[in-house]
VMD Tcl script that builds the backbone (N, CA, C; Angstrom):
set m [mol new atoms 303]
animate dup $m
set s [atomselect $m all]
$s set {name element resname resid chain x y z} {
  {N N UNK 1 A 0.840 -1.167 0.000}
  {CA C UNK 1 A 0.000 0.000 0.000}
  {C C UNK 1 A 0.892 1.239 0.000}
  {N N UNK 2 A 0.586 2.119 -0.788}
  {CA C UNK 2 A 0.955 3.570 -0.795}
  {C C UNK 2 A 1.088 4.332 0.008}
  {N N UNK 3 A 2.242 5.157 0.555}
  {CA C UNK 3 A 1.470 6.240 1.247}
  {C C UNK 3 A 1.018 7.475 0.216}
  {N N UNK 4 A 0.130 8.407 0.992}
  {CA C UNK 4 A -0.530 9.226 0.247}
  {C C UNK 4 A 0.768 10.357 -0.409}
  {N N UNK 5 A 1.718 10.484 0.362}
  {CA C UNK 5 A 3.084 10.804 -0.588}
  {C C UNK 5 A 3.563 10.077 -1.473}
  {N N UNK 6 A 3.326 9.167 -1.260}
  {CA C UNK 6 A 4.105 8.164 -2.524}
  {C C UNK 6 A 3.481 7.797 -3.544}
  {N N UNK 7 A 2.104 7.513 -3.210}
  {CA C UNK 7 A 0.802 7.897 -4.619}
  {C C UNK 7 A 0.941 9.314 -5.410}
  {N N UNK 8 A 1.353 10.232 -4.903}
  {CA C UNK 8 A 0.782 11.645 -4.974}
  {C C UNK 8 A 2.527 11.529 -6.200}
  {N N UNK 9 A 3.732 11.157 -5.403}
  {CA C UNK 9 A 4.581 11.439 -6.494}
  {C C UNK 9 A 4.661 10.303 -7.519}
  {N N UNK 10 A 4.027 9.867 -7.566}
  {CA C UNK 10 A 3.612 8.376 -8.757}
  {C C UNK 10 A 2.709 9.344 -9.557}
  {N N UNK 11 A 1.821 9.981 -9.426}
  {CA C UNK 11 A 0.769 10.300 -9.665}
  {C C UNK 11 A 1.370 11.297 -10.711}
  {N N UNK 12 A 2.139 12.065 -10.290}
  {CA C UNK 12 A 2.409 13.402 -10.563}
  {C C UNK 12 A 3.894 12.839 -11.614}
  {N N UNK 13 A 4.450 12.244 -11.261}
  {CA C UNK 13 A 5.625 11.547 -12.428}
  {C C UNK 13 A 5.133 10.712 -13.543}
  {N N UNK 14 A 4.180 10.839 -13.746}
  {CA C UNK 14 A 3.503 9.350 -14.695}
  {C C UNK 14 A 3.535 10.144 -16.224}
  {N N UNK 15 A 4.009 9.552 -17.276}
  {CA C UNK 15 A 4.412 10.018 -18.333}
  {C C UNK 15 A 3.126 10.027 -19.387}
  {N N UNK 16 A 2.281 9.713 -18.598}
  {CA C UNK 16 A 0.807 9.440 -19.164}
  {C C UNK 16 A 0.255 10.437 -18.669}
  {N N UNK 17 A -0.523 11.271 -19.411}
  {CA C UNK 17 A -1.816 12.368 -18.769}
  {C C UNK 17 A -2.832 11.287 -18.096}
  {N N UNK 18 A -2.866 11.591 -16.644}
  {CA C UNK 18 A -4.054 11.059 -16.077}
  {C C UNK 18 A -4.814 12.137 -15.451}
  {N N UNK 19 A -6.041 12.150 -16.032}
  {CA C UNK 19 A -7.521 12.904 -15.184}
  {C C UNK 19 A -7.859 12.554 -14.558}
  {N N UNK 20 A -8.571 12.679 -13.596}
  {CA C UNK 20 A -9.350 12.402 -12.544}
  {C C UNK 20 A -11.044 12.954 -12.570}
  {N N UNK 21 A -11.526 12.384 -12.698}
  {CA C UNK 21 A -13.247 12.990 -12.963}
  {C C UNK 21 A -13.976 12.081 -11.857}
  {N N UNK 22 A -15.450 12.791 -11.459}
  {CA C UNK 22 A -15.875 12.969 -10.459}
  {C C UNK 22 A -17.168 12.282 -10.974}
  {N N UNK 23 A -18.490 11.590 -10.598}
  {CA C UNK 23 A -19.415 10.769 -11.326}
  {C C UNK 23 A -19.998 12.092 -11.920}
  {N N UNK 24 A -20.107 13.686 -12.199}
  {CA C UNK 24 A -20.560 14.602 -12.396}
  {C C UNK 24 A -20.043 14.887 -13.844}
  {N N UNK 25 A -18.838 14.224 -14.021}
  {CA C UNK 25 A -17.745 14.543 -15.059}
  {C C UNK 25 A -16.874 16.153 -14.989}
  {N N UNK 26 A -16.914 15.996 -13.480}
  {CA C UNK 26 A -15.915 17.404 -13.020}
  {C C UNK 26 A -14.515 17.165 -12.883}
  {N N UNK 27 A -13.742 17.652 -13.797}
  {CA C UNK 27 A -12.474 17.344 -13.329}
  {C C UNK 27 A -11.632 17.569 -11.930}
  {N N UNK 28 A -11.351 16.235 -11.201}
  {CA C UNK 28 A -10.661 16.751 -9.613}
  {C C UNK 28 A -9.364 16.863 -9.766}
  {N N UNK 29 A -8.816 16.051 -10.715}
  {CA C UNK 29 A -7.347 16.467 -9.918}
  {C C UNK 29 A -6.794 16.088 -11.803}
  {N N UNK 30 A -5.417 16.167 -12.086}
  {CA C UNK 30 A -4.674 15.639 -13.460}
  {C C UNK 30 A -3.553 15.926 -13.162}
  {N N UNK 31 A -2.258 15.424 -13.748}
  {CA C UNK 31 A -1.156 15.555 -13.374}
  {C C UNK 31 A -0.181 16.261 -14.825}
  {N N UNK 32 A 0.845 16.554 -14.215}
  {CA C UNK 32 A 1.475 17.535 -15.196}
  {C C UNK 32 A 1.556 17.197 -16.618}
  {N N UNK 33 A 1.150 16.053 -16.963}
  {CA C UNK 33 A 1.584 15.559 -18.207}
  {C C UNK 33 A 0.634 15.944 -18.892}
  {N N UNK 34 A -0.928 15.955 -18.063}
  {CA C UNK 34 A -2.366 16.736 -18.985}
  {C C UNK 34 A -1.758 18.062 -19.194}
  {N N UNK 35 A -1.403 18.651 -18.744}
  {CA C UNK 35 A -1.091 20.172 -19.022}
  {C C UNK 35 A 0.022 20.201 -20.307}
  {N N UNK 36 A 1.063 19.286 -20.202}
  {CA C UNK 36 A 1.842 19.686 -21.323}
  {C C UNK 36 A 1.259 19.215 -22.785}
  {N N UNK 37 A 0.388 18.037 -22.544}
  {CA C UNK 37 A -0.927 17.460 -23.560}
  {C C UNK 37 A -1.663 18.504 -24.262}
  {N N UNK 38 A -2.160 18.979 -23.550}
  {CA C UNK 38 A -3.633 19.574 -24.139}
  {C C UNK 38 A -3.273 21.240 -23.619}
  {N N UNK 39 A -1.754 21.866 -23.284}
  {CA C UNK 39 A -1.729 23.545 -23.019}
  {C C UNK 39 A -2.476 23.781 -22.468}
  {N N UNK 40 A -3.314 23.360 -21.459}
  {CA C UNK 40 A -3.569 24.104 -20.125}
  {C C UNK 40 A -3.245 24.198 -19.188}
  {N N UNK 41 A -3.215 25.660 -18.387}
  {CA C UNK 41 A -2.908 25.143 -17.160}
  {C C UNK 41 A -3.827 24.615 -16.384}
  {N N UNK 42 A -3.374 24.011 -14.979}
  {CA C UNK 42 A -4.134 22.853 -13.696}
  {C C UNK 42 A -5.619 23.961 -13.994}
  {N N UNK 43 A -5.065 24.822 -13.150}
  {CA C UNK 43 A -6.035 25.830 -12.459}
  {C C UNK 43 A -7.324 26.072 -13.938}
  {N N UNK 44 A -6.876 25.874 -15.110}
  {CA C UNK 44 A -8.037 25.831 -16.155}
  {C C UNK 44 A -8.466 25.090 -15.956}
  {N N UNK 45 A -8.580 23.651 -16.081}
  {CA C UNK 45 A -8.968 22.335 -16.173}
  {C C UNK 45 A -10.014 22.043 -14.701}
  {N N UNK 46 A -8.943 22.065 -13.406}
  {CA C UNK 46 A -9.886 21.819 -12.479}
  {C C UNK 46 A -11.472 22.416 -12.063}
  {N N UNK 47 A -12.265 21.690 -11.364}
  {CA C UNK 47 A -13.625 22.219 -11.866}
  {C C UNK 47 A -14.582 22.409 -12.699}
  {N N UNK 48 A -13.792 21.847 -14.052}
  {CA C UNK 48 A -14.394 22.326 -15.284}
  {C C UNK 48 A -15.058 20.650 -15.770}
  {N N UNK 49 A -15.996 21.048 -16.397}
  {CA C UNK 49 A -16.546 19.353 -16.836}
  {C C UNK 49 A -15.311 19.169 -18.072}
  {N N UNK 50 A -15.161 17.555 -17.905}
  {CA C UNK 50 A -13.922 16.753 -18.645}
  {C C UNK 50 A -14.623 16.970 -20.529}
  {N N UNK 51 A -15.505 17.429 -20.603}
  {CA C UNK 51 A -15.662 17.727 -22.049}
  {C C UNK 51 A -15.300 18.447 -22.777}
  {N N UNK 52 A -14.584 19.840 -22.018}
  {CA C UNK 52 A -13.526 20.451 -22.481}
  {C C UNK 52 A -12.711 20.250 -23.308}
  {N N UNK 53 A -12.136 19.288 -22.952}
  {CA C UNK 53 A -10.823 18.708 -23.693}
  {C C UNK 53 A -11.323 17.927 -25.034}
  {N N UNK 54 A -12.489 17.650 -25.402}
  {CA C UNK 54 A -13.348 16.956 -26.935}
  {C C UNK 54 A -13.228 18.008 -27.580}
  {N N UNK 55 A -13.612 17.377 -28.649}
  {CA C UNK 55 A -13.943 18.454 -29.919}
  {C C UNK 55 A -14.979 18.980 -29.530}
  {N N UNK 56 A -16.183 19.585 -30.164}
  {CA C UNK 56 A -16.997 19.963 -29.906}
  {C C UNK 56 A -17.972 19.331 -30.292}
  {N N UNK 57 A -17.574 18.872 -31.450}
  {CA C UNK 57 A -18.688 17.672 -32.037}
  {C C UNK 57 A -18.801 16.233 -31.060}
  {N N UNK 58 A -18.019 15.986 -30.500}
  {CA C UNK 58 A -18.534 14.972 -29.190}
  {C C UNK 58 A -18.595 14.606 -28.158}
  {N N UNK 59 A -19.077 16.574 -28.194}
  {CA C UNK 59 A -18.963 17.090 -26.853}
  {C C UNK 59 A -20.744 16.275 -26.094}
  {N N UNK 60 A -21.317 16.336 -26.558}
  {CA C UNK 60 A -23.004 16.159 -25.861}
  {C C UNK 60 A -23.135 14.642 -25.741}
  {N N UNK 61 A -22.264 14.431 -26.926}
  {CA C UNK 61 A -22.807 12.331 -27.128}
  {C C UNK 61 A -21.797 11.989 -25.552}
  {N N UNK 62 A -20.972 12.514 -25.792}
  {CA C UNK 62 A -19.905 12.073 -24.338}
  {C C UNK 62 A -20.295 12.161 -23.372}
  {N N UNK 63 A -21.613 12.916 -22.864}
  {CA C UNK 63 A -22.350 12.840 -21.667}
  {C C UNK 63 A -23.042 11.878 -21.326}
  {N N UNK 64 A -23.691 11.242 -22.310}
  {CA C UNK 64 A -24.507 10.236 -22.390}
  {C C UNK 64 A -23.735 8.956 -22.210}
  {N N UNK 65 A -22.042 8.769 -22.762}
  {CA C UNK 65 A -21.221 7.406 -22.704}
  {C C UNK 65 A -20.993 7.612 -20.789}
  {N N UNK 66 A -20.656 8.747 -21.064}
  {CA C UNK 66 A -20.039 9.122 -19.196}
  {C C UNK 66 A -20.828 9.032 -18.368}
  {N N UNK 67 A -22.222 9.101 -18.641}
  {CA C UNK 67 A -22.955 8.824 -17.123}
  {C C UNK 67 A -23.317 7.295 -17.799}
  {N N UNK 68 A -23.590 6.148 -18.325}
  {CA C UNK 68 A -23.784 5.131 -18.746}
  {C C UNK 68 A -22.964 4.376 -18.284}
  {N N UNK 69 A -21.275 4.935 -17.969}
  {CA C UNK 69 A -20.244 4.223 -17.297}
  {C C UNK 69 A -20.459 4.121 -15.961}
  {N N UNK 70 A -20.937 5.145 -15.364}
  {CA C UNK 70 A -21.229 5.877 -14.162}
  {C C UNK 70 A -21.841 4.650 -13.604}
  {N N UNK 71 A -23.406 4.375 -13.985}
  {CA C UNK 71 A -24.164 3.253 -13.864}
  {C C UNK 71 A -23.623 2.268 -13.574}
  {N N UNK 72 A -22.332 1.449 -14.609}
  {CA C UNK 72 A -21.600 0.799 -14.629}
  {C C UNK 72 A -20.584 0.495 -15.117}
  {N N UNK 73 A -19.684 0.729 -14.049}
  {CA C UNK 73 A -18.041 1.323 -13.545}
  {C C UNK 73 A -17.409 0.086 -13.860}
  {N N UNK 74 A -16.441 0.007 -14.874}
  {CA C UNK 74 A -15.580 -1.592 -14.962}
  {C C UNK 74 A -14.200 -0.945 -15.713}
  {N N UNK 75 A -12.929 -1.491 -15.481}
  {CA C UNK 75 A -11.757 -0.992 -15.950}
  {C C UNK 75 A -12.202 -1.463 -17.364}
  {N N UNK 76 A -11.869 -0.526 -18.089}
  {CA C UNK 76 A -11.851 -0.530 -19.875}
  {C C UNK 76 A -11.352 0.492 -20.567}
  {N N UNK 77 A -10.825 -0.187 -22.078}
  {CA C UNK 77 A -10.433 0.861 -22.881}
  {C C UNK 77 A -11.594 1.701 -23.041}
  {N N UNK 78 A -11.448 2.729 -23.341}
  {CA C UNK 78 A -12.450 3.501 -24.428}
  {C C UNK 78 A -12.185 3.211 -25.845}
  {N N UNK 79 A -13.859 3.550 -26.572}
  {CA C UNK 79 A -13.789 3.830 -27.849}
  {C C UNK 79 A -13.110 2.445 -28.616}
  {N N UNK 80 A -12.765 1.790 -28.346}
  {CA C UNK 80 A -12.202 0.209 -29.068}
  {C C UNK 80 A -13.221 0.411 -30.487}
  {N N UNK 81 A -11.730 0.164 -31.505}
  {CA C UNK 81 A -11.915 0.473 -32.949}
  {C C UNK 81 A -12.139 1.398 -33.543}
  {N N UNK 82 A -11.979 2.599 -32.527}
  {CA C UNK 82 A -12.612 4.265 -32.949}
  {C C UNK 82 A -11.286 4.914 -32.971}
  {N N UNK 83 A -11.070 6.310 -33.724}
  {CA C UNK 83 A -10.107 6.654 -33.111}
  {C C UNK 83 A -10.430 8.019 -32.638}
  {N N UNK 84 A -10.138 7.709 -31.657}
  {CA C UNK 84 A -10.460 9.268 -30.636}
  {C C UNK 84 A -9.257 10.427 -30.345}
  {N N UNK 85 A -10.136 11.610 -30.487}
  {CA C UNK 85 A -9.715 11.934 -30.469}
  {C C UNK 85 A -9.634 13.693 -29.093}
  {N N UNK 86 A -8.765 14.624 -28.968}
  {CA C UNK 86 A -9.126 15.200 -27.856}
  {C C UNK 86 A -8.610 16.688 -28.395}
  {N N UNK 87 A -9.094 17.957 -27.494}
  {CA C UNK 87 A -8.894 19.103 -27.925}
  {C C UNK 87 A -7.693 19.862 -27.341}
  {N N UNK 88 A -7.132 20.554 -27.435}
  {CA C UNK 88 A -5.788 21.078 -26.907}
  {C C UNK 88 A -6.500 22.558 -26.864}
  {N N UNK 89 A -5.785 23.372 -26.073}
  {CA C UNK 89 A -6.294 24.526 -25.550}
  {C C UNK 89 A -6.535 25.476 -26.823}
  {N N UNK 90 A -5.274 25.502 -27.686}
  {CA C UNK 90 A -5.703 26.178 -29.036}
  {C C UNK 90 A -6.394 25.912 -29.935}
  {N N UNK 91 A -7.285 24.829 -29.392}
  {CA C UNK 91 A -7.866 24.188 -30.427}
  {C C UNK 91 A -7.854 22.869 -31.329}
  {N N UNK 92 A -6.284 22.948 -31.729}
  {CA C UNK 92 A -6.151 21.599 -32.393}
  {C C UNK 92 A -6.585 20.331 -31.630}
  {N N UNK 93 A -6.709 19.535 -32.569}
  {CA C UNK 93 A -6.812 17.998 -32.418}
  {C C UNK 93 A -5.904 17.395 -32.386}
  {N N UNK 94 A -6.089 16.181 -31.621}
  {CA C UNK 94 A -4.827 15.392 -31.648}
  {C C UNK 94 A -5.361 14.190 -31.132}
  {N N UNK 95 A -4.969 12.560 -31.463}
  {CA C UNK 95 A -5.426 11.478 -31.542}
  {C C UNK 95 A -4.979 10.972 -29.870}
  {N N UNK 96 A -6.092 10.247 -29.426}
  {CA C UNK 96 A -5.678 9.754 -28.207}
  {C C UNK 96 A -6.337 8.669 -27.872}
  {N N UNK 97 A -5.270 7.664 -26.685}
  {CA C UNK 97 A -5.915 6.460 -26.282}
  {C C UNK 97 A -6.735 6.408 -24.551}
  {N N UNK 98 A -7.422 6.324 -24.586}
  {CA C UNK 98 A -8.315 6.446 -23.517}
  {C C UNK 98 A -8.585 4.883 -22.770}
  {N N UNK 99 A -8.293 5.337 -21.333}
  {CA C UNK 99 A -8.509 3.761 -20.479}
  {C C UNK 99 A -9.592 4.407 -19.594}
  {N N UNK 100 A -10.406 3.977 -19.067}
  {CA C UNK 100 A -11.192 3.954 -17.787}
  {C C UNK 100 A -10.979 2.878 -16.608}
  {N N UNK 101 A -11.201 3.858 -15.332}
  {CA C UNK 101 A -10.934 3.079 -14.447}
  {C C UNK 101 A -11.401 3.662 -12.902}
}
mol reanalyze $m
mol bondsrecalc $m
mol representation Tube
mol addrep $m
């Protein structure tokens, strides 16, 4: 078992953008690697619903996958056979692999 320091610098070293979302789809917490991902800073992101970071076009359908998970919560890829994709602060797109958990 972890301590909550030793999670916290795992958390924060992980070369993977990890989010943290709330059953609301509020972002709680992400670690530095979302920020160098997608050009935002923390303080943008936190609080803000995780749809932000979509295009805009799947921005509304993503509410409907996200509370459906909500219901029922199981470790999984996302999107299998799709390719997804996510928004960066200026806008662009850029292709990404998505796990739930």
């Amino acid at each position: 078992m972890l301590s909550a320091e030793e999670y916290r610098a795992v958390f924060e070293s992980a070369p993977d953008g990890i989010i943290v979302v709330d059953r609301q789809g509020v972002v709680r917490d992400l670690n530095p690697a979302v920020e160098s991902l997608f050009g935002f800073a923390r303080e943008e992101v936190l609080g803000e619903a995780v749809e932000m970071l979509l295009p805009e076009a799947f921005r509304r359908a993503h509410v409907a996958h996200r509370e459906r998970y909500v219901r029922n919560p199981h470790p999984r890829p996302m999107g299998m056979g799709l390719e997804l994709t996510a928004r960066r602060k200026d806008g662009n797109e850029f292709p990404v692999e998505i796990s739930l958990s």
